[in-house]
DRENTORDO-933534 format. One line per field, with one value per atom (N, C-alpha, C): residue number from 1; residue in three letters; atom name; x, y, z. Coordinates in nm, 3 decimals, m for minus. Layout:
// DRENTORDO-933534
num	(NUM ...) $
residu	(ALA ...) $
atome	(CA ...) $
u	(X ...) $
v	(Y ...) $
w	(Z ...) $
END
This chain:
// DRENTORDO-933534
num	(1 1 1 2 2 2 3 3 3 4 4 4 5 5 5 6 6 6 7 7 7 8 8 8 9 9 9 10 10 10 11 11 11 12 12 12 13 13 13 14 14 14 15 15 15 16 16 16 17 17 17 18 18 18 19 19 19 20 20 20 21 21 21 22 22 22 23 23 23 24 24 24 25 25 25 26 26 26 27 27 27 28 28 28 29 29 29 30 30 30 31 31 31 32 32 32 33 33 33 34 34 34 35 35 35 36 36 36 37 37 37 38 38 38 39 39 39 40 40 40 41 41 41 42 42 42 43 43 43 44 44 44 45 45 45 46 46 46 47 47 47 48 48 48 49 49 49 50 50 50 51 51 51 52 52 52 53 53 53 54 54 54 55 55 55 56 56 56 57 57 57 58 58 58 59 59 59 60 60 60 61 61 61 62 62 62 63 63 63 64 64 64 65 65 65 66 66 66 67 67 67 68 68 68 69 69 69 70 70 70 71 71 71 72 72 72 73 73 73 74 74 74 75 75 75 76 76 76 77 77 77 78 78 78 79 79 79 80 80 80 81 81 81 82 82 82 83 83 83 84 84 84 85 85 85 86 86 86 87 87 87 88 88 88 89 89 89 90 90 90 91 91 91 92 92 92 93 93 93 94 94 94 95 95 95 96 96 96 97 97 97 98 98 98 99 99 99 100 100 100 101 101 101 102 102 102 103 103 103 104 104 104 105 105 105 106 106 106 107 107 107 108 108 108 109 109 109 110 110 110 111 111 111 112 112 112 113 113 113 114 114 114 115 115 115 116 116 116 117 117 117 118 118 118 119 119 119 120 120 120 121 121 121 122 122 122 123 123 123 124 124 124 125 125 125 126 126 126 127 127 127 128 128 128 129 129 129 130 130 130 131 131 131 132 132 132 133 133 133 134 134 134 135 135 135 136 136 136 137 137 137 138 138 138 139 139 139 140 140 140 141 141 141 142 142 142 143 143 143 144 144 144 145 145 145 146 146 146 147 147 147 148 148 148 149 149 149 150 150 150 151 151 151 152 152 152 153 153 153 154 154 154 155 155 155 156 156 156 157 157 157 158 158 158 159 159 159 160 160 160 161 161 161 162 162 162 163 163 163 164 164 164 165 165 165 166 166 166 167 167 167 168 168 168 169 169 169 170 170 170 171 171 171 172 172 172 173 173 173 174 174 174 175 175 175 176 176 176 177 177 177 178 178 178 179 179 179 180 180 180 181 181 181 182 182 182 183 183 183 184 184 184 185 185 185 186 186 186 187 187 187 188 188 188 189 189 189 190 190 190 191 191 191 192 192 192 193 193 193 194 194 194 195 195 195 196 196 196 197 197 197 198 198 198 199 199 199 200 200 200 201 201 201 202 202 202 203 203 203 204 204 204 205 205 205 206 206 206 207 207 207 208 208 208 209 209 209 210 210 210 211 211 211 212 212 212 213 213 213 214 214 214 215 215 215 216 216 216 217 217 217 218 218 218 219 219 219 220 220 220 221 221 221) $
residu	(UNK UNK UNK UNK UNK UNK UNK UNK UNK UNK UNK UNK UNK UNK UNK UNK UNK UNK UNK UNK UNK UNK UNK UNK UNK UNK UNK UNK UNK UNK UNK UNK UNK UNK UNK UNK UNK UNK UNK UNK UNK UNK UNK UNK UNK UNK UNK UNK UNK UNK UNK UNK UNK UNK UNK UNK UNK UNK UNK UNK UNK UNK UNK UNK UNK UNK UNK UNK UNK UNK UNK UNK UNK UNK UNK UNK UNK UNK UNK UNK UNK UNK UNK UNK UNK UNK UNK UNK UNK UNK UNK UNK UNK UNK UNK UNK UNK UNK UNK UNK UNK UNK UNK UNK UNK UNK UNK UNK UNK UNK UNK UNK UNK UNK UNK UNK UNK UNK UNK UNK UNK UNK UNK UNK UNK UNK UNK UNK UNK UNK UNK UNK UNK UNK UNK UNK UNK UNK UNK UNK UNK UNK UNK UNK UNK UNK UNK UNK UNK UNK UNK UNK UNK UNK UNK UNK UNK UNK UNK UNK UNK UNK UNK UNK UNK UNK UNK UNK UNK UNK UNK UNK UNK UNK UNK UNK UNK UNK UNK UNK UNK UNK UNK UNK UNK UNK UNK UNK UNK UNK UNK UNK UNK UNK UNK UNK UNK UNK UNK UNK UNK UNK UNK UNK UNK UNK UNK UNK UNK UNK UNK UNK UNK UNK UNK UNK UNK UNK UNK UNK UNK UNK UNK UNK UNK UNK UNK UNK UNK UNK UNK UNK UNK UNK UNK UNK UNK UNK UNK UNK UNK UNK UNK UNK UNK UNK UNK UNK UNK UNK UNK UNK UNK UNK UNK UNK UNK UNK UNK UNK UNK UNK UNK UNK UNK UNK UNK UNK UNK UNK UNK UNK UNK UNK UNK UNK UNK UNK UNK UNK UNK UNK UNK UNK UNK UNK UNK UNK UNK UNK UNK UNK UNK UNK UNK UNK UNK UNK UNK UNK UNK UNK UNK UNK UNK UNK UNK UNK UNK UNK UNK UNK UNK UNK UNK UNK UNK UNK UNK UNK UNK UNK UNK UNK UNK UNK UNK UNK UNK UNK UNK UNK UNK UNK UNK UNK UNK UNK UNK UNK UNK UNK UNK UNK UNK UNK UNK UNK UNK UNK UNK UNK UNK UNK UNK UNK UNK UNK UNK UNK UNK UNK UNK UNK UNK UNK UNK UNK UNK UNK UNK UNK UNK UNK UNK UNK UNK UNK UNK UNK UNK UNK UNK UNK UNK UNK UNK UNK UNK UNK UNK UNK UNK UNK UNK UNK UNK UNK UNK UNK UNK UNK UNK UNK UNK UNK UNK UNK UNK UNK UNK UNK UNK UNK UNK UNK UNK UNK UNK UNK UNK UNK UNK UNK UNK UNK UNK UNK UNK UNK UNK UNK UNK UNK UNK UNK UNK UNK UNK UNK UNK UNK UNK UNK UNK UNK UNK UNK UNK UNK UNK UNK UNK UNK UNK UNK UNK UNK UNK UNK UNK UNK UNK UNK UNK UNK UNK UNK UNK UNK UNK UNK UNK UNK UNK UNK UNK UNK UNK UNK UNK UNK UNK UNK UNK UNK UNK UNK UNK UNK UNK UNK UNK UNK UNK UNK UNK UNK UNK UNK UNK UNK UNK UNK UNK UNK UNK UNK UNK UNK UNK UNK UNK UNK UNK UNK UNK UNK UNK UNK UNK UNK UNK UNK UNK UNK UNK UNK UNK UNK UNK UNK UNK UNK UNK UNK UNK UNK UNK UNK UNK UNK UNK UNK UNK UNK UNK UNK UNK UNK UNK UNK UNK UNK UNK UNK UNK UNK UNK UNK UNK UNK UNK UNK UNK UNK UNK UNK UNK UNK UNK UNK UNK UNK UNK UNK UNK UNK UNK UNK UNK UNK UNK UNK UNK UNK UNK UNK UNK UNK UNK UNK UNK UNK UNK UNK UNK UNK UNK UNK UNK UNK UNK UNK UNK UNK UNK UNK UNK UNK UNK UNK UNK UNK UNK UNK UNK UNK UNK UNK UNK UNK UNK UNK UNK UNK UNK UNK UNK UNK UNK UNK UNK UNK UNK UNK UNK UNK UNK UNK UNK UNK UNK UNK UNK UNK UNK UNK UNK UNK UNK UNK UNK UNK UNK UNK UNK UNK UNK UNK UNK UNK UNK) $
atome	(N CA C N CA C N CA C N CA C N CA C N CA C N CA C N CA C N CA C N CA C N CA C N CA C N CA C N CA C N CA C N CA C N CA C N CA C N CA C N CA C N CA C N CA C N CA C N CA C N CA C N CA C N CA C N CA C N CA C N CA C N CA C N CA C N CA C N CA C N CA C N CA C N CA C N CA C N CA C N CA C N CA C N CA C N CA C N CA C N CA C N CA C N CA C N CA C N CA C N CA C N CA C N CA C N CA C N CA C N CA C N CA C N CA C N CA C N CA C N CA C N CA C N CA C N CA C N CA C N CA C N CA C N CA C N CA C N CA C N CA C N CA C N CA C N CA C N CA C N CA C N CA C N CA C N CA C N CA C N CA C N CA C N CA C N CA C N CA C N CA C N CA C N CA C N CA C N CA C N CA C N CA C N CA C N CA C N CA C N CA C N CA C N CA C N CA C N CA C N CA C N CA C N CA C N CA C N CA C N CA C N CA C N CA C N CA C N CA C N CA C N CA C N CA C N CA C N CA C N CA C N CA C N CA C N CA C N CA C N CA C N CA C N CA C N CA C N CA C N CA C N CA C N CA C N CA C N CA C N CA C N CA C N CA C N CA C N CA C N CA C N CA C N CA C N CA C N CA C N CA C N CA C N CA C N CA C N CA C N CA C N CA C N CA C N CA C N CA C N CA C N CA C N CA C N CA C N CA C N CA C N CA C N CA C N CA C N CA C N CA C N CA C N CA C N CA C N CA C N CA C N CA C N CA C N CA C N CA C N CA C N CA C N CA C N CA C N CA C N CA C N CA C N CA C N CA C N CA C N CA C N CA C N CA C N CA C N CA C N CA C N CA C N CA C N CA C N CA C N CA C N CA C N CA C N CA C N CA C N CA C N CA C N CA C N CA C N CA C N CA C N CA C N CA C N CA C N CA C N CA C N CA C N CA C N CA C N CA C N CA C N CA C N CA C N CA C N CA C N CA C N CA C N CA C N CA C N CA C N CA C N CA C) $
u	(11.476 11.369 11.234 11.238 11.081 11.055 11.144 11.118 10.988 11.081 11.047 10.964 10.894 10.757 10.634 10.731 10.643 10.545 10.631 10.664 10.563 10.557 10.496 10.337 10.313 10.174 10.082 10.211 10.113 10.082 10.137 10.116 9.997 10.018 9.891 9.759 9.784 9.658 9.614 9.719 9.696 9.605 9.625 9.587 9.472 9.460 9.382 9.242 9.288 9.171 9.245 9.202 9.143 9.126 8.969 8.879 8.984 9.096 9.170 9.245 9.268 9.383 9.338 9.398 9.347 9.376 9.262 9.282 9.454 9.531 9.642 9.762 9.687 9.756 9.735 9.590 9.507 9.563 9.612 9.625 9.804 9.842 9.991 10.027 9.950 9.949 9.924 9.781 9.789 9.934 9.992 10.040 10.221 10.214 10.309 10.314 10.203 10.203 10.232 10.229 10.271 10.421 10.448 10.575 10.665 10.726 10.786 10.961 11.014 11.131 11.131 10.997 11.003 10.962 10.960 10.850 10.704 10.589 10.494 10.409 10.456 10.345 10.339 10.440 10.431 10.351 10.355 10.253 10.156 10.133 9.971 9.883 9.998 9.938 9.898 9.978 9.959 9.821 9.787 9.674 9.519 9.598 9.435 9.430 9.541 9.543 9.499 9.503 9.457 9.348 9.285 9.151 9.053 9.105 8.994 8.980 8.971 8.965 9.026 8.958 9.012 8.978 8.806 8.690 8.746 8.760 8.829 8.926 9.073 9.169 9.087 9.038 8.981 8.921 8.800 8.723 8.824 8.904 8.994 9.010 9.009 9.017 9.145 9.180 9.347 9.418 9.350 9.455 9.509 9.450 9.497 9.585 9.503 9.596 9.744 9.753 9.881 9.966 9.938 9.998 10.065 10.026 10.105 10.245 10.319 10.484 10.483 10.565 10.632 10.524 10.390 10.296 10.288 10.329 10.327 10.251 10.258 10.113 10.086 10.137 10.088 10.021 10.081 9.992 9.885 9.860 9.744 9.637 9.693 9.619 9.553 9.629 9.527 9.458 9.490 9.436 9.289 9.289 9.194 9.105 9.115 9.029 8.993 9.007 8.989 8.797 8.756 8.613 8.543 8.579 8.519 8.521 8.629 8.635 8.547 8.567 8.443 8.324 8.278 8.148 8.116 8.186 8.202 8.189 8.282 8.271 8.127 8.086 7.967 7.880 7.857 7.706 7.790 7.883 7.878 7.862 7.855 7.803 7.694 7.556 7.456 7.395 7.546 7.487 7.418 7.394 7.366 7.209 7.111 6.967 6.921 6.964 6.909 6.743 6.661 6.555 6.490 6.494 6.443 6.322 6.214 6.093 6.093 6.143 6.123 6.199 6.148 6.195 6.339 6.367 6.477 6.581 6.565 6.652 6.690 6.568 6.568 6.723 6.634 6.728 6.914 6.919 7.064 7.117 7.044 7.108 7.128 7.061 7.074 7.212 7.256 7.296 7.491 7.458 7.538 7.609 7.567 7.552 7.606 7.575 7.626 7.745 7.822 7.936 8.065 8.088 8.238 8.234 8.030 8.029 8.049 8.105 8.120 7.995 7.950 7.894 7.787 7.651 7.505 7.481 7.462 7.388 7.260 7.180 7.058 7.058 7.000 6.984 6.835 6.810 6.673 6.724 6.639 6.669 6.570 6.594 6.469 6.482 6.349 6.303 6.208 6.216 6.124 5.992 5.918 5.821 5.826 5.911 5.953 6.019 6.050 6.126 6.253 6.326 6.442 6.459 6.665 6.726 6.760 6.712 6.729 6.924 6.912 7.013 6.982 7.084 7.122 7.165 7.082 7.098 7.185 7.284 7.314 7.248 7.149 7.102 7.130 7.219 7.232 7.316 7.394 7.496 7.509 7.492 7.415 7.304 7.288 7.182 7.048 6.915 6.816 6.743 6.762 6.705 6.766 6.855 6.912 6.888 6.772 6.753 6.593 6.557 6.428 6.409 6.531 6.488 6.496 6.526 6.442 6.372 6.238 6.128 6.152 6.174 6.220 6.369 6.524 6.603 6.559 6.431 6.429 6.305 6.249 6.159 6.191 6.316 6.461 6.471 6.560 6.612 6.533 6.412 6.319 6.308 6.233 6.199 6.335 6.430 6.575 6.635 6.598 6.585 6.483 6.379 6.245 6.219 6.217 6.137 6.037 5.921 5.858 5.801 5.871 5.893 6.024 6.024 6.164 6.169 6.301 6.330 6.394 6.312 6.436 6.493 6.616 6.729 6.861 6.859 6.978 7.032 7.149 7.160 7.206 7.188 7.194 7.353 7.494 7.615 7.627 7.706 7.705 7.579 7.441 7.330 7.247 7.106 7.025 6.926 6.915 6.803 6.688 6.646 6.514 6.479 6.364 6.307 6.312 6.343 6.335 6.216 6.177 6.086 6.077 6.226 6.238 6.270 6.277 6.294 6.134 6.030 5.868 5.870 5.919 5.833 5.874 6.038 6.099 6.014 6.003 5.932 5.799 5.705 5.575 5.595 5.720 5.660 5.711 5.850 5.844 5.815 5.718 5.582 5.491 5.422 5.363 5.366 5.490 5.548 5.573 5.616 5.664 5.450 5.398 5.296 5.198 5.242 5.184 5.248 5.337 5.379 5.384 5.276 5.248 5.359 5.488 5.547 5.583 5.547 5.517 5.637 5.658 5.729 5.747 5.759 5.770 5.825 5.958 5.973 6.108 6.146 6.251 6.285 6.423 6.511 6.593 6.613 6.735 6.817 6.952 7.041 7.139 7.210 7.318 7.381 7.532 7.595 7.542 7.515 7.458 7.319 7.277 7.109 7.048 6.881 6.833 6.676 6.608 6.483 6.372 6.278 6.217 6.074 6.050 5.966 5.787 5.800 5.721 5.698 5.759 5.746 5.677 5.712 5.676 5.525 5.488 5.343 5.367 5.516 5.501 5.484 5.448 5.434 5.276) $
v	(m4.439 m4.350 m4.420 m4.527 m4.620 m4.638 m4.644 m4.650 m4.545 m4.464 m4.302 m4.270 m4.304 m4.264 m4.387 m4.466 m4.581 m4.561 m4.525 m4.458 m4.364 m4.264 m4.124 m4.165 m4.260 m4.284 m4.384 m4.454 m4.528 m4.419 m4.316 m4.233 m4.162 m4.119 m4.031 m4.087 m4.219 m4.344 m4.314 m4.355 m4.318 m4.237 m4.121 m3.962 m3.957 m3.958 m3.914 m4.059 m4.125 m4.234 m4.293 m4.307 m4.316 m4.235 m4.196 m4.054 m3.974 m3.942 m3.817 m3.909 m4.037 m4.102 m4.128 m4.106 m4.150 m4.309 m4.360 m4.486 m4.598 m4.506 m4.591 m4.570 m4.469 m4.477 m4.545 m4.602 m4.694 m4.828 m4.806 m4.976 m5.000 m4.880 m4.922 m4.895 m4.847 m4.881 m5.082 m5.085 m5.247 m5.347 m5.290 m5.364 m5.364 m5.258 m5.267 m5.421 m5.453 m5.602 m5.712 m5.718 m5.803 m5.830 m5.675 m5.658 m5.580 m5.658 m5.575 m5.463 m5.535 m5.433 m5.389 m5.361 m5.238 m5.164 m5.060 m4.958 m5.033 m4.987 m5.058 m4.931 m4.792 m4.686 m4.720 m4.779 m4.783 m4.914 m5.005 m5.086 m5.068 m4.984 m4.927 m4.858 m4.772 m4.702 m4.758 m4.853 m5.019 m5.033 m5.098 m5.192 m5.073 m4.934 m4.880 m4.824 m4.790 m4.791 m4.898 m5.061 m5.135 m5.181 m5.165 m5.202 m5.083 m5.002 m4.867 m4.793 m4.852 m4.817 m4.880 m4.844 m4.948 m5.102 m5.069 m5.142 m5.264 m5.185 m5.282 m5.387 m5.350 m5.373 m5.516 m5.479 m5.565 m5.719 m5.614 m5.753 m5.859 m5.820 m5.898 m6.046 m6.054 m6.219 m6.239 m6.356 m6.351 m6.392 m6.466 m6.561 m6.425 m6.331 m6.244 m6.114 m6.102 m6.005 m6.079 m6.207 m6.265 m6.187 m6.192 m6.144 m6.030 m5.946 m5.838 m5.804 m5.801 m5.761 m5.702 m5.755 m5.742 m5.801 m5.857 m5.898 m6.065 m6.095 m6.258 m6.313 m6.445 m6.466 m6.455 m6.367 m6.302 m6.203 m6.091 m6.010 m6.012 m6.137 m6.134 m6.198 m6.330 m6.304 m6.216 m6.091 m6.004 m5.948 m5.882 m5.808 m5.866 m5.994 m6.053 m6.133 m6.129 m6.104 m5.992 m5.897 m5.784 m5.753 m5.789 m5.818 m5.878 m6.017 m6.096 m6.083 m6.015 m5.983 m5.833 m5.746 m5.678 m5.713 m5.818 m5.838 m5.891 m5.964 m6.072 m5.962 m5.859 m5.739 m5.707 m5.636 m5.604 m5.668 m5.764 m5.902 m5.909 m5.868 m5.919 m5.828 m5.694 m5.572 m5.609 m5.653 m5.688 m5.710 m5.838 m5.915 m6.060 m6.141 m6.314 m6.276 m6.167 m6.219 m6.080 m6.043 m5.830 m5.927 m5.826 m5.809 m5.726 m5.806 m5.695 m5.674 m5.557 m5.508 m5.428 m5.368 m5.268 m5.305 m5.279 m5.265 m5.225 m5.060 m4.971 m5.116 m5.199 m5.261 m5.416 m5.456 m5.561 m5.534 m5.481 m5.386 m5.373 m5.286 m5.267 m5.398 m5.508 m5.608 m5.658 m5.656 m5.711 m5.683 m5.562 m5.462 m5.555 m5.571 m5.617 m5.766 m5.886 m5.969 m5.958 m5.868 m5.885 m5.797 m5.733 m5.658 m5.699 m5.652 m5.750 m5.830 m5.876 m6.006 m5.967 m6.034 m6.003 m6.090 m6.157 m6.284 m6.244 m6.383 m6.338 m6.480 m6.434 m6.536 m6.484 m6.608 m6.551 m6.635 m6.580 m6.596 m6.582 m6.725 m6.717 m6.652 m6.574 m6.502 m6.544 m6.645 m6.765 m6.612 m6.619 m6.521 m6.631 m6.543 m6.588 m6.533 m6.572 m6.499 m6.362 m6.317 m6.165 m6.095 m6.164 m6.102 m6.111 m6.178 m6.191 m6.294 m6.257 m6.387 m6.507 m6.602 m6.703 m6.763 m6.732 m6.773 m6.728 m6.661 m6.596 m6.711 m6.832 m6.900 m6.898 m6.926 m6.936 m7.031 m7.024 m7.137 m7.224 m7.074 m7.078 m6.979 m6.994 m6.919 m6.949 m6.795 m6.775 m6.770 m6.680 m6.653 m6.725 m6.686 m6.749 m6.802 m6.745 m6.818 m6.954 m6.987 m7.122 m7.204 m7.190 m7.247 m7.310 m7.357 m7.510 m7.578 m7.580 m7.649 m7.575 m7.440 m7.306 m7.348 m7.329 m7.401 m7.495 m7.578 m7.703 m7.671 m7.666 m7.646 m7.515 m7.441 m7.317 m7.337 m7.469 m7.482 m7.600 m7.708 m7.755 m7.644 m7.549 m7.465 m7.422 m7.354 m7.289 m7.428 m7.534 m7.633 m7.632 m7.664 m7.688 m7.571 m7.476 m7.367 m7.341 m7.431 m7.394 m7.252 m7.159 m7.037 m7.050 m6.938 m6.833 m6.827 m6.716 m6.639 m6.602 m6.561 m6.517 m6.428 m6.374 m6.259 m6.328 m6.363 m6.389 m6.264 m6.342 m6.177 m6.196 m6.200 m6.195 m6.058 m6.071 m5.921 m5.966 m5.830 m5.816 m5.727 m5.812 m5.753 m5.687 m5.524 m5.443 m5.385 m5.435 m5.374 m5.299 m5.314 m5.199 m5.327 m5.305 m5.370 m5.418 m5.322 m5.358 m5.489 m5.549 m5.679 m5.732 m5.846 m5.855 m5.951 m5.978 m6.083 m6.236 m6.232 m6.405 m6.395 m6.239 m6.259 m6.254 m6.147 m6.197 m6.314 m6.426 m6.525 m6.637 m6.610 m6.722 m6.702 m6.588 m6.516 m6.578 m6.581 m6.605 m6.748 m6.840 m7.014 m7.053 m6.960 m7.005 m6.951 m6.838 m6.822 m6.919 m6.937 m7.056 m7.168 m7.223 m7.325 m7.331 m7.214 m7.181 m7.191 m7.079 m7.103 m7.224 m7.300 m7.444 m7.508 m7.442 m7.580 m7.410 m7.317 m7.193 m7.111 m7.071 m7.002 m6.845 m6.763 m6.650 m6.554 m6.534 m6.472 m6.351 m6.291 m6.115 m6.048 m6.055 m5.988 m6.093 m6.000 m6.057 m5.896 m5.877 m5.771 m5.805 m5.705 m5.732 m5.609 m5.649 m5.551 m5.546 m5.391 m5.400 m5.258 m5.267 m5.200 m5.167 m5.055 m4.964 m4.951 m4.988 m5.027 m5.105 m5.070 m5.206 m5.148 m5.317 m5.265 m5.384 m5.373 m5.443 m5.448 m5.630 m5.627 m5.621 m5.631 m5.621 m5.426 m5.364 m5.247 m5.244 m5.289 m5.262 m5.306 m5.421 m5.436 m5.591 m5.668 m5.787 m5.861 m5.850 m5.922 m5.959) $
w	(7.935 7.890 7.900 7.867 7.858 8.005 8.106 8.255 8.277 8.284 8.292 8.211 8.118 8.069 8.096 8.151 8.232 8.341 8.420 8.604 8.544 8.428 8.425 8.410 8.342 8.295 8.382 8.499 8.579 8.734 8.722 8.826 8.744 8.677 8.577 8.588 8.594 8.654 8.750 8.851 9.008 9.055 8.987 8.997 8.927 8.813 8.727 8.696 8.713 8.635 8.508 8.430 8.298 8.174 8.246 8.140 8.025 8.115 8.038 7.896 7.921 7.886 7.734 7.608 7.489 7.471 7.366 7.359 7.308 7.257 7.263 7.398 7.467 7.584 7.691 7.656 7.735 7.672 7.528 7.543 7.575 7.553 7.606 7.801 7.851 7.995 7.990 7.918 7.948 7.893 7.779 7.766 7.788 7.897 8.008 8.127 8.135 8.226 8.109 7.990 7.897 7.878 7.857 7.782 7.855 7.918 8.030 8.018 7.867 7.864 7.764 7.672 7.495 7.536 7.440 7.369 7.374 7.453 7.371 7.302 7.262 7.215 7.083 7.024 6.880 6.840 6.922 6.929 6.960 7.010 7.098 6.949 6.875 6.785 6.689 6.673 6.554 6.548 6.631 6.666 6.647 6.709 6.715 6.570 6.479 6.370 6.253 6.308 6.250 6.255 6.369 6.452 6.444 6.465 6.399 6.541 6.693 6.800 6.882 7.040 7.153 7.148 7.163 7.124 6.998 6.914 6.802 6.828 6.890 6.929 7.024 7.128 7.234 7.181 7.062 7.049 6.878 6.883 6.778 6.765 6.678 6.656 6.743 6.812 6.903 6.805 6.678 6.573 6.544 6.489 6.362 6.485 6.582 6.707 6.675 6.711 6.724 6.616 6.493 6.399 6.392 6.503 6.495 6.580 6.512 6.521 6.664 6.758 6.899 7.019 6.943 7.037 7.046 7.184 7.220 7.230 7.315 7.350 7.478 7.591 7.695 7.655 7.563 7.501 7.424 7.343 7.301 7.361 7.504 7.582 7.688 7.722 7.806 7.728 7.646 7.559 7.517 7.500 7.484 7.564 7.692 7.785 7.841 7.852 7.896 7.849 7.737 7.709 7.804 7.797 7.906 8.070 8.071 8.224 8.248 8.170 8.191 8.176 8.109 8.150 8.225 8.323 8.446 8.591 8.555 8.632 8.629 8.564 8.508 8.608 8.534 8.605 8.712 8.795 8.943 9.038 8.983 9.055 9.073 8.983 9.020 9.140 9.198 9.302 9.203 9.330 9.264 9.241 9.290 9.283 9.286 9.164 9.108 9.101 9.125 9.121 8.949 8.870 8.744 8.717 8.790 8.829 8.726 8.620 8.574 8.417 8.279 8.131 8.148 8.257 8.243 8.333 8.412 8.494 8.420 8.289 8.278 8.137 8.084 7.953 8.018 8.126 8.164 8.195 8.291 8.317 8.154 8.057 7.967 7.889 7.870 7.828 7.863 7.990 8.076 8.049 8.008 7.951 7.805 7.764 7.644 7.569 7.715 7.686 7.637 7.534 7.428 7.330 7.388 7.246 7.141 7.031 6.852 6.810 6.879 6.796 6.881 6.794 6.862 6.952 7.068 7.158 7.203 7.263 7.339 7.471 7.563 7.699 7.734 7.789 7.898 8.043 8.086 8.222 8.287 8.345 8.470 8.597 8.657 8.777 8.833 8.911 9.060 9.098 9.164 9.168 9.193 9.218 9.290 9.174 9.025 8.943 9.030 9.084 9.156 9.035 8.986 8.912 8.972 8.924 8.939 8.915 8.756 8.652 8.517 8.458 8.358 8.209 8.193 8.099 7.946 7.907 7.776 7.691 7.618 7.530 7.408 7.342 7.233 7.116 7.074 7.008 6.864 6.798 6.631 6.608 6.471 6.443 6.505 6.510 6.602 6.496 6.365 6.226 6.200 6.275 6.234 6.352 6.456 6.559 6.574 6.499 6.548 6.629 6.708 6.851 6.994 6.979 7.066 7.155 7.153 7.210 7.341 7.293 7.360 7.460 7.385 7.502 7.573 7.561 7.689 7.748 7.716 7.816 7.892 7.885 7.956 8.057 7.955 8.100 8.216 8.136 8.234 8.334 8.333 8.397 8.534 8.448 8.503 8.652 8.623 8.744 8.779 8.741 8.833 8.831 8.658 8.671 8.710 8.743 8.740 8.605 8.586 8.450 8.406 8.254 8.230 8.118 8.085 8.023 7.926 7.799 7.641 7.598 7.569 7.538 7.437 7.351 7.251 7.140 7.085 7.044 6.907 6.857 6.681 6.690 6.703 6.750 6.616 6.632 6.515 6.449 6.461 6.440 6.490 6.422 6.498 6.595 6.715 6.814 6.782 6.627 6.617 6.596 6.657 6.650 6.493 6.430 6.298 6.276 6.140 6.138 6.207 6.182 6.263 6.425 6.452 6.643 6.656 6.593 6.656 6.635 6.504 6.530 6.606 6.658 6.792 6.901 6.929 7.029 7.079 6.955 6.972 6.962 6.910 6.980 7.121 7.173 7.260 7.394 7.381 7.433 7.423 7.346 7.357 7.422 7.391 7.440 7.629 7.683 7.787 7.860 7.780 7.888 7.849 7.799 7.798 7.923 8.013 8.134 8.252 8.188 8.298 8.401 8.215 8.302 8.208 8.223 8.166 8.111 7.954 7.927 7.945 8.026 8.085 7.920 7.868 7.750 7.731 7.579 7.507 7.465 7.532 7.468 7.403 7.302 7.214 7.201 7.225 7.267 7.085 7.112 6.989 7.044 7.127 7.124 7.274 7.298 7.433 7.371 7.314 7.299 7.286 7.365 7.349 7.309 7.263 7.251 7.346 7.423 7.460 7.385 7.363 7.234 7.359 7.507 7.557 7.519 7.547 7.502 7.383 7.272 7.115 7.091 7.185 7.164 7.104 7.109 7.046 7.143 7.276 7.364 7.475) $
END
C-alpha cells in the first residue's frame, strides 16, 4: 500500500508541480528519499503539527528535529538543508555579477541572501563601478548592537575586494524591517568610515521574511 501511494504522489509531481500539494504532503514526498520502507504521512503530519508549518518544520533546530520518533539522521539531515540549498539556488540564478542599478533589484537580491535564516547576519555587498557584484560578504552574525568593531572588519572587506561601493544589508529574522535605533547608528559610522578611504555607501537594507526596507529610501542615507 505505501508503494502505491508512493508511485501516486511522485507522479502527481511529475504532472502537477508542487502548487496543488499541501504542506505535509510536501514534506512526506521529501521524506520518501530518507525513509525508504515506512509510512512517512504520519510523520509528515507530526512535524507540521509541531512546527506550526512547512517553513517551521525546515528551519528547526536539527538537535530537537532529531527528537522526533521514526526520524534518523538522514532525515534530519535533508530536511535540514533544504533552507540552505534554497538559498544557494536562489543567489545562483542571479548569475556571478547581477548588476544592482535599482532599490527594487538591490532589495530582491537581498531578499535572496537571506532565505531560511533563523538568526541575524549582515552582509557588505562590494560593487563595481557599474553596480556589478563583486562579492556578497558575510561579516558578521548577531545582533549589530553587540558589534564595535563593524567599521573596521567592513572597511577590511571593502578594501579586500577592491569595492566601488556597497550595499550594507542584514535582517531583523521574525520581525518588522523597520530600521531601529541602533541600525541608523551602525549605519552612519560605517559610512563614515567607508568614505574616509572614498568608497560610497549606496544603502543598507534590511530584510524580515519577504520584506524589506531600504534605509537609502527612508532618507537615512
Amino acid at each position: 500500500m505505501h508503494e502505491g501511494h508512493r508511485n501516486r504522489l511522485k507522479k502527481r509531481f511529475l504532472e502537477e508541480g508542487l502548487d496543488g500539494f499541501e504542506d505535509h504532503q510536501i514534506l512526506e514526498l521529501l521524506l520518501f528519499y530518507a525513509i525508504p520502507r515506512r509510512d512517512t504521512n504520519e510523520t509528515a503530519h507530526f512535524l507540521i503539527n509541531k512546527y506550526g508549518s512547512l517553513s517551521g518544520v525546515l528551519e528547526a533546530d536539527p538537535k530537537d528535529l532529531a527528537k522526533t520518533p521514526g526520524l534518523g539522521e538522514n532525515s534530519t539531515l535533508l530536511l535540514s538543508l533544504i533552507p540552505s540549498l534554497a538559498r544557494i539556488y536562489l543567489k545562483d540564478r542571479w548569475g556571478t555579477r547581477p548588476t544592482l542599478n535599482s532599490t527594487t533589484k538591490a532589495g530582491e537580491y537581498v531578499l535572496n541572501l537571506y532565505a531560511g535564516r533563523t538568526y541575524e547576519v549582515f552582509y557588505i555587498i562590494c560593487l563595481d563601478a557599474q553596480h556589478k557584484v563583486i562579492y556578497p560578504a558575510l561579516v558578521h552574525e548577531g545582533t549589530i548592537d553587540q558589534a564595535p568593531v563593524y567599521p573596521r572588519n567592513i572597511v577590511e572587506t571593502a578594501l579586500r575586494h577592491k569595492a566601488h561601493s556597497v550595499i550594507l544589508a542584514h535582517n531583523h529574522p521574525g520581525g518588522s524591517p523597520a530600521p531601529s535605533p541602533q541600525d541608523i547608528e551602525v549605519t552612519k559610522k560605517i559610512r563614515t568610515a567607508l568614505e574616509s578611504i572614498s568608497i560610497t555607501v549606496l544603502d543598507h537594507i534590511i530584510a524580515a521574511g519577504e520584506l524589506y526596507v531600504s534605509c537609502m529610501e527612508k532618507g537615512l542615507i
